[in-house]
C-alpha positions as CSV (number, residue, x, y, z in Angstrom):
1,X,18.6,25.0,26.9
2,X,19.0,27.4,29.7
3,X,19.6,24.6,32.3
4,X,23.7,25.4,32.3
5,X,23.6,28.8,31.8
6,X,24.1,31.3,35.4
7,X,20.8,33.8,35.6
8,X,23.1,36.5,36.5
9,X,25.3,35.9,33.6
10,X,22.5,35.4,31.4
11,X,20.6,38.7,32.6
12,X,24.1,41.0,32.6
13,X,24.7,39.6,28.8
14,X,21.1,41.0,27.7
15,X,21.7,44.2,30.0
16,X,25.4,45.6,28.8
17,X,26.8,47.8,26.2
18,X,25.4,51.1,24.7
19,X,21.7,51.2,23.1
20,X,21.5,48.5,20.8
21,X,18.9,48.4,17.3
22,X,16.7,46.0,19.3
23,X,13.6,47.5,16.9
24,X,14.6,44.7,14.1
25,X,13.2,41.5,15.2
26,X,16.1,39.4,14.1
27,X,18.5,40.7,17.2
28,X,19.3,37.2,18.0
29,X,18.1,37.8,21.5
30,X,14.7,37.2,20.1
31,X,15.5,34.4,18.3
32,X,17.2,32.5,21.4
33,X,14.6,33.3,23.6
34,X,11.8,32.4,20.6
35,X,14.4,29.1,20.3
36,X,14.1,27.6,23.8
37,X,10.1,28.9,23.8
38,X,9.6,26.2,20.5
39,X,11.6,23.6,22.3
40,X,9.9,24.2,25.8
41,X,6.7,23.4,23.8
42,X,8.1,20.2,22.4
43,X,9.1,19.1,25.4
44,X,5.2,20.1,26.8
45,X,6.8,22.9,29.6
46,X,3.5,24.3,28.8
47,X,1.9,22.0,30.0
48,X,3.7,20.6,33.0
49,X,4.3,24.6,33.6
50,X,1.6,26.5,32.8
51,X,2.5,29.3,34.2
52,X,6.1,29.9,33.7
53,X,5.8,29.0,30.3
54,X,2.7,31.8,29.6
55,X,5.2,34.2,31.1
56,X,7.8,33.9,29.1
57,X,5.5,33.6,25.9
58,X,4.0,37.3,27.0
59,X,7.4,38.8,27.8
60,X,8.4,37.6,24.5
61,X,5.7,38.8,22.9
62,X,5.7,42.4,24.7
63,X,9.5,42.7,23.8
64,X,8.5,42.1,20.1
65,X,5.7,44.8,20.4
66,X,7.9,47.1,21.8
67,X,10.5,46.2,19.3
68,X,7.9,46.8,16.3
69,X,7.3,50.8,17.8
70,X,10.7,51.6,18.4
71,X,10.7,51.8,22.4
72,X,13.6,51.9,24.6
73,X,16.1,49.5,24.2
74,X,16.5,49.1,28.2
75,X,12.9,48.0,28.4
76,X,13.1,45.8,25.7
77,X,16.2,44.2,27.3
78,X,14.4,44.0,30.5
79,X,11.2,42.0,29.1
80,X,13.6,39.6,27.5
81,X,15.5,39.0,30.7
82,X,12.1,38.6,32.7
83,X,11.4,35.6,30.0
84,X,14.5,34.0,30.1
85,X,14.2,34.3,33.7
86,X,10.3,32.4,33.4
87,X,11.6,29.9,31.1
88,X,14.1,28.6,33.0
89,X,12.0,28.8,36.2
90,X,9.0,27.1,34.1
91,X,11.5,24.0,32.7
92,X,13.1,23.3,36.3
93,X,9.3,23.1,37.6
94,X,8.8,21.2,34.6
95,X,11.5,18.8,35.6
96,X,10.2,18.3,39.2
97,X,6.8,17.8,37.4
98,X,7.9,14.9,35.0
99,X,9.3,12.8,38.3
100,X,6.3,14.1,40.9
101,X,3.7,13.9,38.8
102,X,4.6,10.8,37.0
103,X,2.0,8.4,36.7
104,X,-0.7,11.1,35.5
105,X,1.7,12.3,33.0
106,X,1.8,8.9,31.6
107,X,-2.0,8.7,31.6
108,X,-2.5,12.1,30.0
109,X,-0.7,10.4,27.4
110,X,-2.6,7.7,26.4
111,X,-5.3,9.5,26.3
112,X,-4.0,12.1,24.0
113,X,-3.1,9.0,21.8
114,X,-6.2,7.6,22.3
115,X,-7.8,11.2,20.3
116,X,-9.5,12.2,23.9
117,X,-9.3,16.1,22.1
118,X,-11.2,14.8,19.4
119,X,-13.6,11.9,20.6
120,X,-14.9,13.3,24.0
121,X,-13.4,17.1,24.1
122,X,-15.5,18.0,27.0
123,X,-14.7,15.3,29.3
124,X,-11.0,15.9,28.0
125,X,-11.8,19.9,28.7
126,X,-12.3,19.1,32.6
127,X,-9.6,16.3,32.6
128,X,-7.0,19.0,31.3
129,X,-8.0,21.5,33.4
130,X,-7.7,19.7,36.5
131,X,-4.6,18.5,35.3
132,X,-4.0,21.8,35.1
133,X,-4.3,22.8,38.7
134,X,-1.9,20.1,39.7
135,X,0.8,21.6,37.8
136,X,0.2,25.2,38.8
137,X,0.1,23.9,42.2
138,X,3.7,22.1,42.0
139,X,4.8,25.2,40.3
140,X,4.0,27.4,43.6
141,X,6.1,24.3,45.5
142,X,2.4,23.6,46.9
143,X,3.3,19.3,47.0
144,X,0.2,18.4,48.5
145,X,-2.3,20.2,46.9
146,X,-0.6,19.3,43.2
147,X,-0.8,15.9,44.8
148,X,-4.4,15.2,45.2
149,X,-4.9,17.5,41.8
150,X,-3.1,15.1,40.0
151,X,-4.9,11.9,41.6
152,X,-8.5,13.7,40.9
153,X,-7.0,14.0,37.0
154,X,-5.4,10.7,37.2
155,X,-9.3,9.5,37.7
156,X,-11.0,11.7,35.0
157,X,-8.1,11.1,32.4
158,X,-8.8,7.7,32.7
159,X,-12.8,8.0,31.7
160,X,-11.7,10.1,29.1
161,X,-9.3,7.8,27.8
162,X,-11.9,5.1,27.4
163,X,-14.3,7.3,26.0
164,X,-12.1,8.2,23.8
165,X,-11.4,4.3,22.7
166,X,-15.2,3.8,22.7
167,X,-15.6,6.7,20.6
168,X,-12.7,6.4,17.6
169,X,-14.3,2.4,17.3
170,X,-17.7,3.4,17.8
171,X,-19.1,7.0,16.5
172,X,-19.2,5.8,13.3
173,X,-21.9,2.8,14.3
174,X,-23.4,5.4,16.2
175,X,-24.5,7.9,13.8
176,X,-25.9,5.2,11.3
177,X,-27.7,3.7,13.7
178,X,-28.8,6.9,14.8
179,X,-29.6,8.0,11.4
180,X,-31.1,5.0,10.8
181,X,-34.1,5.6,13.6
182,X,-34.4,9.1,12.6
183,X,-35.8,7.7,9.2
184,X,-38.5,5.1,11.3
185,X,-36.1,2.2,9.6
186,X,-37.6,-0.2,12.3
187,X,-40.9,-0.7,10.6
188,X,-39.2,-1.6,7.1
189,X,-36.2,-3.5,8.7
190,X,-36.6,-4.1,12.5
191,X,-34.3,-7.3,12.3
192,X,-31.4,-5.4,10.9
193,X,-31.5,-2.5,12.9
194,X,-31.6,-4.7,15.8
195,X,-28.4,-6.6,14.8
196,X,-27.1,-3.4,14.2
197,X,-27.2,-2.4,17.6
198,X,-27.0,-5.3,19.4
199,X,-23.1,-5.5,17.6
200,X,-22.6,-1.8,18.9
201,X,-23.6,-3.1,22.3
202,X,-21.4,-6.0,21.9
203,X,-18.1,-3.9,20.8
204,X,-18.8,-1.2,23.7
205,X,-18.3,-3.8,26.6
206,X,-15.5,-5.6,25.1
207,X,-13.8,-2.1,25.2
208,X,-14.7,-1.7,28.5
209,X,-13.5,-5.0,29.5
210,X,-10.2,-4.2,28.0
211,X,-9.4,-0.9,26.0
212,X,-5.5,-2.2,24.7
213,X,-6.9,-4.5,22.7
214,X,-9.4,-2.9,20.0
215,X,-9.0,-6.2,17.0
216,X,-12.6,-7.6,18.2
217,X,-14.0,-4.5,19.3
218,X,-13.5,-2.8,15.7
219,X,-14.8,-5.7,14.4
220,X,-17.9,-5.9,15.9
221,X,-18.1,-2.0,15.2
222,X,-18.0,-2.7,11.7
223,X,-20.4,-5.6,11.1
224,X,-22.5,-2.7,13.4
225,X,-21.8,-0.2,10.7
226,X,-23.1,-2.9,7.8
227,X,-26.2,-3.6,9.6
228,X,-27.0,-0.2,10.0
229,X,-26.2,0.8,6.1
230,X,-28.1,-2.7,5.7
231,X,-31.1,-1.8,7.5
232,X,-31.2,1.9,6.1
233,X,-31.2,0.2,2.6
234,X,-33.6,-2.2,3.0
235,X,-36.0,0.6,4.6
236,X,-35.8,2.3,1.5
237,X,-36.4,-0.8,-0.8
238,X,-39.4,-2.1,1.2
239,X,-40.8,1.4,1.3
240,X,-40.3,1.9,-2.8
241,X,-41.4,-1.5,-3.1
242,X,-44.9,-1.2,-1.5
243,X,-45.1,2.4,-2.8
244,X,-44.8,1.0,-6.3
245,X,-47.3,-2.3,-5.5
246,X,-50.1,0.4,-4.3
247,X,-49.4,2.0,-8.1
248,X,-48.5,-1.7,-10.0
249,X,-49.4,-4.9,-9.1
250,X,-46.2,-6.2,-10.6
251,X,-44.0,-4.1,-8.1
252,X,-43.0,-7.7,-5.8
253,X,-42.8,-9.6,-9.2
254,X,-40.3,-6.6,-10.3
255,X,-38.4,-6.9,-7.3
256,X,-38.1,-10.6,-7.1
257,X,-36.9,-10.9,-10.9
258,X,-34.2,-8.4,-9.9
259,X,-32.8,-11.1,-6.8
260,X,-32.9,-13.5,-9.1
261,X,-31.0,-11.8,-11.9
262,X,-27.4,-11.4,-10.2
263,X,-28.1,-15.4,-8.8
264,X,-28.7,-16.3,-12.2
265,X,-25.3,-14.9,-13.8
266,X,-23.5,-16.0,-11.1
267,X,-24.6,-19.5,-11.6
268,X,-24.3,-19.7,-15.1
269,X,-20.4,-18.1,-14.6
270,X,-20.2,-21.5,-12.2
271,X,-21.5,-23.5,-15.2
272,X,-25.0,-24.5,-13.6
273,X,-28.5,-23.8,-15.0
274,X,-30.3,-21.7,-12.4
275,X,-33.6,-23.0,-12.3
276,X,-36.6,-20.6,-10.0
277,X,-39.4,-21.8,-10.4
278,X,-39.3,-24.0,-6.9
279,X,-37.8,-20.5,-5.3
280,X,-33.9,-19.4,-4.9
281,X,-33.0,-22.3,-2.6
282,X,-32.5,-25.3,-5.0
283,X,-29.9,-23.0,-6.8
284,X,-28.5,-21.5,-3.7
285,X,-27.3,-25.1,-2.5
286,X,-26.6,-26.1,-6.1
287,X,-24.5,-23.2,-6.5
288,X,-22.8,-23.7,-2.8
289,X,-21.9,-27.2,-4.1
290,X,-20.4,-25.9,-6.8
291,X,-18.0,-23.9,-4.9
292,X,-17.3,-26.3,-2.7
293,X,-16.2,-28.6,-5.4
294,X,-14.1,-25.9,-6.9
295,X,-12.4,-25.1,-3.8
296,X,-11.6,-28.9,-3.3
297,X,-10.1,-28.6,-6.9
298,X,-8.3,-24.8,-5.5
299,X,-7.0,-27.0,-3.0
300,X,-5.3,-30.0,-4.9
301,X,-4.3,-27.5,-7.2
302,X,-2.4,-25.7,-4.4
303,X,-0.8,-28.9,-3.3
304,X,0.3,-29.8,-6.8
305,X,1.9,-26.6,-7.4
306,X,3.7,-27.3,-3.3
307,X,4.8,-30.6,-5.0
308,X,6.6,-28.9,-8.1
309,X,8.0,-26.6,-5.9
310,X,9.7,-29.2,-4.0
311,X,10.4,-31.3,-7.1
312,X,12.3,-28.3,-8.3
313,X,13.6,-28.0,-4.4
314,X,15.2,-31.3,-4.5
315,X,16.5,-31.3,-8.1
316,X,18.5,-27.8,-6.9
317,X,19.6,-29.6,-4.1
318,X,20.9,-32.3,-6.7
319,X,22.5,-29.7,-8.5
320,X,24.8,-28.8,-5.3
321,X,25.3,-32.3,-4.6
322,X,27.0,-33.3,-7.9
323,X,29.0,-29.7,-7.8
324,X,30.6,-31.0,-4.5
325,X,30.9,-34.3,-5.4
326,X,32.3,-33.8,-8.9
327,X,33.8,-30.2,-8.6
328,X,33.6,-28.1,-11.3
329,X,31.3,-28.9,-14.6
330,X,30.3,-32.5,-15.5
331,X,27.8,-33.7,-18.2
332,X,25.4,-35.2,-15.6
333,X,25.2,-31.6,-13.8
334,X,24.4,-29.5,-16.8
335,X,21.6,-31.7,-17.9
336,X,20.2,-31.4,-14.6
337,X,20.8,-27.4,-14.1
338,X,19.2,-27.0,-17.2
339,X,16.1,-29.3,-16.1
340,X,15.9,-26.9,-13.6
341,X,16.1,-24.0,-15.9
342,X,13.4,-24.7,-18.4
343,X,10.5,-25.8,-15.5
344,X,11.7,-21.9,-14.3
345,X,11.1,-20.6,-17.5
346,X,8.0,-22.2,-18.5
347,X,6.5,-21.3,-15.2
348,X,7.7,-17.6,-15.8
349,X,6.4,-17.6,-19.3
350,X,3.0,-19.3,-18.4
351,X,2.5,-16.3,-16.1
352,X,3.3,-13.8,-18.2
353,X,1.0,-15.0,-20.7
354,X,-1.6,-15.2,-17.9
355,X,-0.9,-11.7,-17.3
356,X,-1.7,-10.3,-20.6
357,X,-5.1,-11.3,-21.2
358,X,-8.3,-10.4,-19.4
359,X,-10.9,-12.8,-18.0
360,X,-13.3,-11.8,-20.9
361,X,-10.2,-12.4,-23.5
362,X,-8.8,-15.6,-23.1
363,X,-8.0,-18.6,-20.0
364,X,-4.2,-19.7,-19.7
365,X,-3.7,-22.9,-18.1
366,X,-1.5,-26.3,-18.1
367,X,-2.9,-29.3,-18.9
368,X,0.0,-31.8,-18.7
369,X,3.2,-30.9,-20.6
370,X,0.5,-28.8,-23.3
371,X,-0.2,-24.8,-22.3
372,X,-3.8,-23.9,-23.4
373,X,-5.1,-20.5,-24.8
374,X,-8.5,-20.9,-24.6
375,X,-9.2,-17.4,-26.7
376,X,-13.3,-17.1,-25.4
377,X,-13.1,-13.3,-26.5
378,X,-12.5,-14.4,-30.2
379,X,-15.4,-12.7,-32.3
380,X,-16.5,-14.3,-35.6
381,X,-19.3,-12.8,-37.9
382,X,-22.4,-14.3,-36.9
383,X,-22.3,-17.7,-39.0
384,X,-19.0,-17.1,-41.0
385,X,-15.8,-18.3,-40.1
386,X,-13.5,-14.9,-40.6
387,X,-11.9,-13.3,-37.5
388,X,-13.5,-10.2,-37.3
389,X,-11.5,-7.1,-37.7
390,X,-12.8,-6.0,-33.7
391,X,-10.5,-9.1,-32.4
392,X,-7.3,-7.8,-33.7
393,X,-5.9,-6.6,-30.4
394,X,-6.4,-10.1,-29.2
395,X,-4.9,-11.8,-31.5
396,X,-2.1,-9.6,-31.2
397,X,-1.3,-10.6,-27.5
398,X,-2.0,-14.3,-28.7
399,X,1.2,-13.5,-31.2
400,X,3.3,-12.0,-28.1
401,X,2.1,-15.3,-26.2
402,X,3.2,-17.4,-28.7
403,X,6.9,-15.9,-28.7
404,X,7.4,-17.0,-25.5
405,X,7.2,-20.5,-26.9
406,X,9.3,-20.4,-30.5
407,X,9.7,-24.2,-30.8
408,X,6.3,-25.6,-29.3
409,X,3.8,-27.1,-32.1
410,X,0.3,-25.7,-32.1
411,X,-3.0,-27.0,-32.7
412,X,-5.5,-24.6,-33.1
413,X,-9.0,-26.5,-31.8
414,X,-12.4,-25.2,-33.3
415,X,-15.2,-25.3,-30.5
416,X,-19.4,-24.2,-31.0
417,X,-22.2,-24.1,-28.8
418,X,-25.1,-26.8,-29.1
419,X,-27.3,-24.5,-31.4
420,X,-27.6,-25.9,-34.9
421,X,-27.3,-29.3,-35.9
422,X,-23.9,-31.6,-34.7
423,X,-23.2,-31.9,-38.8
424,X,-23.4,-28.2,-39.0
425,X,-21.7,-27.3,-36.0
426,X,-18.9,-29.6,-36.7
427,X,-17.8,-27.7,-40.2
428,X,-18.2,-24.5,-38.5
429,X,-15.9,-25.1,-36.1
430,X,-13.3,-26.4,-38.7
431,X,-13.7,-23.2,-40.8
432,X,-12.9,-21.2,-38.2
433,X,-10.0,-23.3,-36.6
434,X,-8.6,-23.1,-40.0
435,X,-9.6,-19.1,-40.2
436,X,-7.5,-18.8,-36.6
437,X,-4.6,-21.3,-38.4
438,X,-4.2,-18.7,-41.8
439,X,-4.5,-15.5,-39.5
440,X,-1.8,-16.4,-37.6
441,X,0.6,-17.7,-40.6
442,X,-0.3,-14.9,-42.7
443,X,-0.1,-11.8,-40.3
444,X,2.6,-13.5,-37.9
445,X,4.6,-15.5,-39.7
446,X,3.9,-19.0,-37.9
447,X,5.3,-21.6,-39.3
448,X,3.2,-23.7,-40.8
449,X,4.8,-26.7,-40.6
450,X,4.1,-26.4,-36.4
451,X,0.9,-25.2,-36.4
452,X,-2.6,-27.8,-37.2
453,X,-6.2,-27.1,-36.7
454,X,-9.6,-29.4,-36.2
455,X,-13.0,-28.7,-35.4
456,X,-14.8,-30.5,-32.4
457,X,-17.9,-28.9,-33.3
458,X,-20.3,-29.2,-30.1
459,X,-18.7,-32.4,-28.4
460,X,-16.2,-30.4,-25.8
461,X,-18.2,-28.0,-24.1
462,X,-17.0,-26.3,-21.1
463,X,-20.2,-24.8,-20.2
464,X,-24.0,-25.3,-19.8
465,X,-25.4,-25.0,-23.1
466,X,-28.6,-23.5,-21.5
467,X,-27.9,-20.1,-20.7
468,X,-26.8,-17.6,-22.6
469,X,-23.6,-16.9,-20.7
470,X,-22.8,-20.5,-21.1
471,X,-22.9,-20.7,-24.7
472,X,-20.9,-18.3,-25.2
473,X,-18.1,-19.9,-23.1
474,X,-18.4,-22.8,-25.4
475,X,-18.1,-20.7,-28.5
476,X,-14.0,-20.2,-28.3
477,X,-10.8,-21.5,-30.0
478,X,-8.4,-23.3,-28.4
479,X,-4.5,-22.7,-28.9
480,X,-2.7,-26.2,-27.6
481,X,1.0,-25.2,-27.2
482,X,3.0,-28.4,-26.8
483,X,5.7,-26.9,-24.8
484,X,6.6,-30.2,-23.6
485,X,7.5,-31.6,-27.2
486,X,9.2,-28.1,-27.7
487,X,12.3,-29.3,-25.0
């Protein structure tokens, strides 16, 4: 700011003229010199100047003092002009600074980015002050001293940088780990504790071996971090455990049952019967089966939907094709735009409807040309075949569902669980397609001509009918919207 302006005109402007009402601290001689203070600081003059820049910070500060009691105007002008005059000494050494000292400005840097203040603020407490010296040094026109300053801070801004890396990845792995051995975790949970470490260990040399590139090192930190929150857990555990066996013999039974209880609702979820009584294992590769197979399925799915897309794809392209052969409208390319249009609108309106109900209420999916609601939350009485009242806001998002499809044809398909008889079952299961069939023609206005029901009783499960969570998967109604008849 003060680069362009002459000291002696600068210093005779502040100087002239009678006594001036420099007492109010808004003479705008304060404000210019508080202006190019803020923007000698932004542009780190106090740094790469220490001293010029302090002086002109005090002189402003003693003309503001001075200004605050009232004191003589000429004094006050003369501790202005003595920090303009340090300000513009402090940025032209500044200047000189940023080309001399180049390379360790450029490392200070990345270690300020690294958090060096923050992660390792003693090292970065001797780093800065050695930086420091250099700059004083350059400031007194002293070259070679400020010279081998700067190489000496070059080398500790450097360390500090990297243990500044090593600390922003790695303190938190640290302090569990070191938490963790404070509570004696390696007699409950040696193992963990171990991998804990040995992770830490890990991250800390790949940071070493190159500090730029943190994706594996943080990585490494993190599964650190789990072990350690793994072993502290499982310290705990063991140590409640075997407090509770010296109390109850049934403590290990206790804690076993409660493995087995998440394994077992997960399994049933995946439509298996967990079985435990030959340990965890049989259902841990029954279950890993499972997924396997469903992630097969995921994966055809995935192309099928890749195939409709590029069905779709090549009947746009079609679309253009005929417009640029034809030119303007033709019979031939409105029935294929509106092809086009409906599979955009069904696949919009099937995921709507997906949208509106929760896993617990209902599953939407296609099955051929058909949409299915299969309503799972439904509640019935307990042998009856009335909705109950508690399934009204269900059935109302089955009525906006069903607006999205005016013209399909419904059948409404009654489905039980494999308690009772078949005989018994059967009729249930009819009753309360039918119940489902009047609900929605008497409080919706379905027509009735579109809309059937039947009962399949027991004969389409979708679940095991040996756990709990199974049956009731297999106690649900059915909506079959025949979209595709509906075109």
């Amino acid at each position: 700011m003060f680069a362009s302006i002459r000291p002696s005109l600068l210093l005779a402007a502040l100087l002239v003229t009678a006594p001036l009402a420099l007492a109010q601290s808004k003479d705008p001689l304060f404000d210019t010199l508080a202006t190019g203070i803020a923007k000698a600081r932004a542009e780190q003059v106090d740094a790469l100047a220490p001293n010029g820049f302090q002086a002109a910070v005090e002189a402003h500060q003693a003309a503001l003092k001075d200004a605050e009691k009232s004191r003589n105007a000429d004094r006050i002008r003369k501790q202005l002009a003595a920090g303009v005059a340090s300000l513009q000494a402090a940025n032209q050494a500044a200047a000189t600074a940023r080309v001399t000292l180049k390379s360790v400005i450029a490392t200070r840097a990345d270690a300020i980015a690294a958090g060096a203040p923050k992660f390792a603020p003693e090292q970065w407490l001797k780093a800065s002050t050695r930086f420091n010296e250099a700059a004083v040094a350059l400031e007194r026109k002293d070259a070679a001293s400020a010279q081998k300053r700067a190489a000496e801070a070059e080398v500790l801004l450097r360390e500090v940088e990297l243990a500044a890396v090593k600390g922003g990845i790695l303190n938190e792995g640290r302090a569990l780990i070191a938490q963790a051995e404070a509570a004696k975790v390696e007699k409950s949970a040696p193992r963990s504790l171990q991998a804990a470490k040995r992770y830490l260990a890990q991250a800390e040399q790949e940071i070493s071996a190159n500090r730029y590139d943190t994706t594996l090192p943080k990585n490494l930190a993190a599964q650190a971090s789990y072990e350690a929150r793994h072993a502290l857990y499982l310290a705990q555990l063991v140590d409640s455990t075997l407090q509770k066996q010296k109390a109850d013999q049934s403590g290990l039974e206790a804690l076993v049952l409660s493995w087995e209880e998440p394994l077992r609702r997960v399994a049933a979820e995946m439509n298996l019967s967990p079985k435990f009584d030959a340990g965890v294992q049989p259902t841990l590769q029954e279950m890993l089966a499972a997924a396997q197979q469903q992630r097969e399925q995921a994966n055809r799915l995935a192309q099928e939907l890749d195939d409709r897309n590029e069905q779709i794809a090549a009947l746009n392209a079609e679309v253009q094709r005929l417009e640029s052969r034809l030119g303007g409208v033709s019979e031939e390319r409105i029935a294929l735009q509106r092809r086009v249009d409906a599979q955009e609108r069904m696949r919009a309106s099937i995921a709507k409807v997906e949208a509106a109900f929760t896993p617990g209420e209902a599953r939407v999916y296609r099955q051929g040309d058909d949409v299915v609601l299969s309503l799972t939350g439904i509640a019935f009485p307990s042998g009856r075949s009335v909705v109950d009242v508690s399934s009204a806001p269900l059935m109302v998002k089955v009525r906006d569902a069903l607006v999205l499809f005016p013209d399909a044809p419904i059948v409404v398909e009654g489905h039980t669980d494999a308690n009772g008889s078949d005989s018994t079952n059967l009729i249930l299961s009819q009753d309360r397609a039918d119940a489902v069939k009047q609900y929605l023609v008497s409080n919706f206005g379905v027509n009735p001509e579109k809309i059937s029901s039947i009962g399949y009783g027991e004969a389409r499960p979708v679940a095991t009918n040996e756990t709990a969570e199974g049956r009731t998967r297999n106690r649900r109604i059915d909506l079959i919207l025949h979209v595709g008849a509906a075109r």
